[in-house]
C-alpha angles and dihedrals in degrees: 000000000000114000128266087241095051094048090052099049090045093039106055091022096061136037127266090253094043099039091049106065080041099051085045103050090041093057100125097009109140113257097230090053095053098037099083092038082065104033086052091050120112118293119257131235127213114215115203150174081231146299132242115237096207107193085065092029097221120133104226110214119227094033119194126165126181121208135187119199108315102345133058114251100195144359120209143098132286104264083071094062104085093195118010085188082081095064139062098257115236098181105201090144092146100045140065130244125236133177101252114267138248138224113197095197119038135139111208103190098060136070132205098223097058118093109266102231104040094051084068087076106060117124120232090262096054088043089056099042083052090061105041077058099043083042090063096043097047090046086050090054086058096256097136091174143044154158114237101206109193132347125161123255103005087289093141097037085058082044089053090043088054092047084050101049089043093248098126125008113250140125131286096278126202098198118198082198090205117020104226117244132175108231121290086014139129109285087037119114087258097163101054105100111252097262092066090056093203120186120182118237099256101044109131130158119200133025090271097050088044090056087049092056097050097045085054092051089051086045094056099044099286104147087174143047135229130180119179095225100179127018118280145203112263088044123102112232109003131086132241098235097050125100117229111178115051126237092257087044091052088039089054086054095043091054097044101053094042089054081053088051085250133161106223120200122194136206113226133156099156123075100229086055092049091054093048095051089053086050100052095055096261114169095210140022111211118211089358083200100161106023110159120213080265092060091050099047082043088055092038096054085042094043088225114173118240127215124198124180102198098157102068096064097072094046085050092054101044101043100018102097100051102039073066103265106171101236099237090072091043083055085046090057093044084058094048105033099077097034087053096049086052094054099045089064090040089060098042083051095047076052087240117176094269118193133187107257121152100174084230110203097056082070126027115288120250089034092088096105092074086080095068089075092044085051092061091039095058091046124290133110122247085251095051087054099053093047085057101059092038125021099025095048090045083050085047096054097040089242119139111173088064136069101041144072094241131130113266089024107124104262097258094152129160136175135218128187099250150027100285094197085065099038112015092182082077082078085065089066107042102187097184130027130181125186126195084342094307111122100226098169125031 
């Protein structure tokens, strides 16, 4: 059988009549043997209404973009292409371009719908299988990038591998492997009864034992950190203010993985733990819900990103309770919802580092793009918004060739139907995603 890469690239690069016979005459072809014939093809060019250039946050009218395998050659408009007969045709004559998007805080192997406590339950396998499947639909909704952050037993980081090697279809994904927890903390395996003396795969107490454990993720494929520094939701027996790792324990984590080159994330509602985990040389605060005048400033001097996750609340709420959500963690996110909203404009205003995270999983996957318009509700600007997804979390991550519509950027391009500076819900409904220069949706 071809490959699935190869189908997709054929398929919405050529026409019917033209990827048919092809299709047909490269059934059982070896992969190795058709990938550079396609990869040395012509370059494509992308016709549209328009794209957004987000870093000055301007949509640019008569859009055309040229790529050639994975990275974009050129960005204009169409009176500078003197014959479009020398190119692939992408005709998106009635959208707008934008760089693909970026979600900081997902988990991959869950899903929302599924009851809460039996999902505990799942064994590795089903969890990966969960997020080969979640992979496909958040890539779907133009989200070309994400941060898996925290998945039992190394099921996300073989889902990344398989992305990487073109096996499935799915975004650029910066896995954590374990989230690191103290004992008894959020992130431990808190709902299991005292006989099975479950403990959950990133539980470590003391700095040491935290070195060791991150040490283990990076060992086993992590190519990110996370520590559960307070207590946290979706967690049994701890509370959502209270801090967990101290700050020598967060600082140990924070050492270690920069001395590994690694991004480290840190959950984080309450505001002592917030201020630890600044202190302690964290690169991103993840949900940020009670964050004083003192944290912000605090963000704001480090330049720490900060990572809210305002959508979910509403899905939690609403379907909680009956995806089997014990009511002592739905009364946890009534107490958090509003303070974190607020926190989240508190911070825009203070100008913090602010960075897309949704926390997917907690609501259903390929739905993260309904935060964008959250994200303007609760105070920023469309622009802001979309910084946020693009330009801040490729910052985030160190990486320069994403989050942009520049030449030599990896073609990650999506459209939308219209111009999302002027109506950001259009990121609710992504109509066209490439990914390292493979059309996926079209």
């Amino acid at each position: 059988m071809i490959s699935w890469r190869l189908k997709y690239r054929f398929q919405h690069t050529l026409t019917p009549s033209q990827s048919k016979p092809l299709l047909k005459s490269l059934t059982g072809v070896a992969f190795t043997l058709c990938l550079p014939a396609v990869s040395q093809a012509q370059d494509t060019l992308l016709l549209a209404k328009g794209y957004v250039d987000v870093a000055k946050g301007k949509t640019i009218e008569d859009a055309a973009i040229v790529v050639r395998d994975n990275k974009i050659v050129s960005v204009g408009n169409r009176g500078e292409i003197d014959d479009q007969t020398a190119y692939r045709l992408v005709n998106l004559e009635d959208k707008y371009l934008l760089p693909g998007v970026m979600d900081m805080h997902v988990h991959l192997s869950g899903d929302a719908e599924d009851n809460f406590l039996e999902s505990m339950n799942y064994s590795i396998p089903r969890q990966t299988v969960k997020a080969v499947k979640n992979a496909r639909s958040t890539l779907m909704a133009g989200f070309t990038t994400v941060r898996d952050l925290g998945a039992s037993g190394y099921s996300v980081i073989a889902t990344r591998d398989a992305i990487d090697a073109g096996e499935i279809p799915g975004p650029r994904i910066w896995a954590v492997g374990h989230a690191l927890s103290i004992t008894g903390g959020h992130c431990d395996d808190n709902f299991a009864p005292p006989e099975r003396h479950s403990v959950a795969g990133g539980v470590a107490d003391g700095p040491w034992a935290v070195r060791q454990k991150v040490r283990e993720n990076i060992k086993y494929g992590a190519n990110a950190i996370k520590v559960c520094a307070t207590g946290g939701v979706f967690s049994k027996g701890t509370k959502v203010g209270v801090q967990q790792y101290s700050e020598e324990e967060l600082g140990a984590a924070a050492e270690e993985a920069h001395r590994r080159g690694l991004v480290i994330a840190a959950h984080a509602h309450g505001t002592d733990g917030i201020k630890a985990a600044i202190r302690a040389g964290i690169d991103s605060i993840e949900h940020c819900s009670f964050m004083d005048k003192e944290a912000i400033k605090m963000a704001v001097k480090a330049g720490t990103y900060l990572s809210c996750d305002i959508y979910n609340t509403e899905y939690t709420l609403a379907y909680g309770e009956a995806n089997g959500v014990p009511q002592a963690n739905i009364e946890k996110e009534k107490q958090v919802s509003k303070a974190q909203r607020d926190s989240f404009r508190r911070a825009t205003l203070a100008g913090a580092r602010m960075v897309f995270g949704s926390d997917a999983a907690i609501y259903p996957h390929g739905d993260n793009g309904k935060q964008f318009a959250r994200m303007v509700t609760f105070g920023m600007t469309p622009t802001q918004a979309l910084q946020a997804a693009t330009i801040n979390s490729a910052a985030l991550l160190k990486q320069d060739s994403l989050g942009q519509l520049k030449p030599g950027f990896y073609a990650d391009i999506i459209a939308v139907d219209d111009d999302p500076l002027a109506d950001i819900s259009v990121m609710e409904r992504v109509r066209f995603v490439m990914k390292d220069g493979v059309i996926y949706k079209r």
